[in-house]
N, C-alpha and C positions, 0 to 999 in steps of 0.2 A: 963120412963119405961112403956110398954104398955103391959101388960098379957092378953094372949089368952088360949083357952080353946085349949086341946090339946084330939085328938080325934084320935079312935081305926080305921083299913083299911074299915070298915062297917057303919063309922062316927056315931060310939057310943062315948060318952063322957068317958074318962079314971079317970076325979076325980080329974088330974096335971092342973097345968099351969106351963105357962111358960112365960118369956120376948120375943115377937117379934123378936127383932133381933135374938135370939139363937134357936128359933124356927127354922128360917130359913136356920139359920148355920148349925141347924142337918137334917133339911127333914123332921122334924116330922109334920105329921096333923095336922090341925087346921081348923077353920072355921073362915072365913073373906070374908068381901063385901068391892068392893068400887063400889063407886057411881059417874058418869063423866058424868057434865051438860055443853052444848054446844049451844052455839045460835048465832044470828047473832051482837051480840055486845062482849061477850067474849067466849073465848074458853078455858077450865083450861083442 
């Protein structure tokens, strides 16, 4: 289970969390990074 902070259309923080997957289930806001490192020996 991965909780994320679950944020208002002004990305004010609402105070909820929530589990990642169902976050996404519903559409709701959030704030998340990903990070993709690439060079000439691997590519992820």
């Amino acid at each position: 289970m991965e909780l994320l902070d679950i944020v208002d259309d002004n990305n004010n923080l609402t105070g909820n969390q929530e589990d990642k997957d169902i976050i996404h289930e519903k559409g709701l806001w959030h704030r998340e990074i990903a990070v993709f490192i690439q060079n000439e020996k691997v590519s992820i």
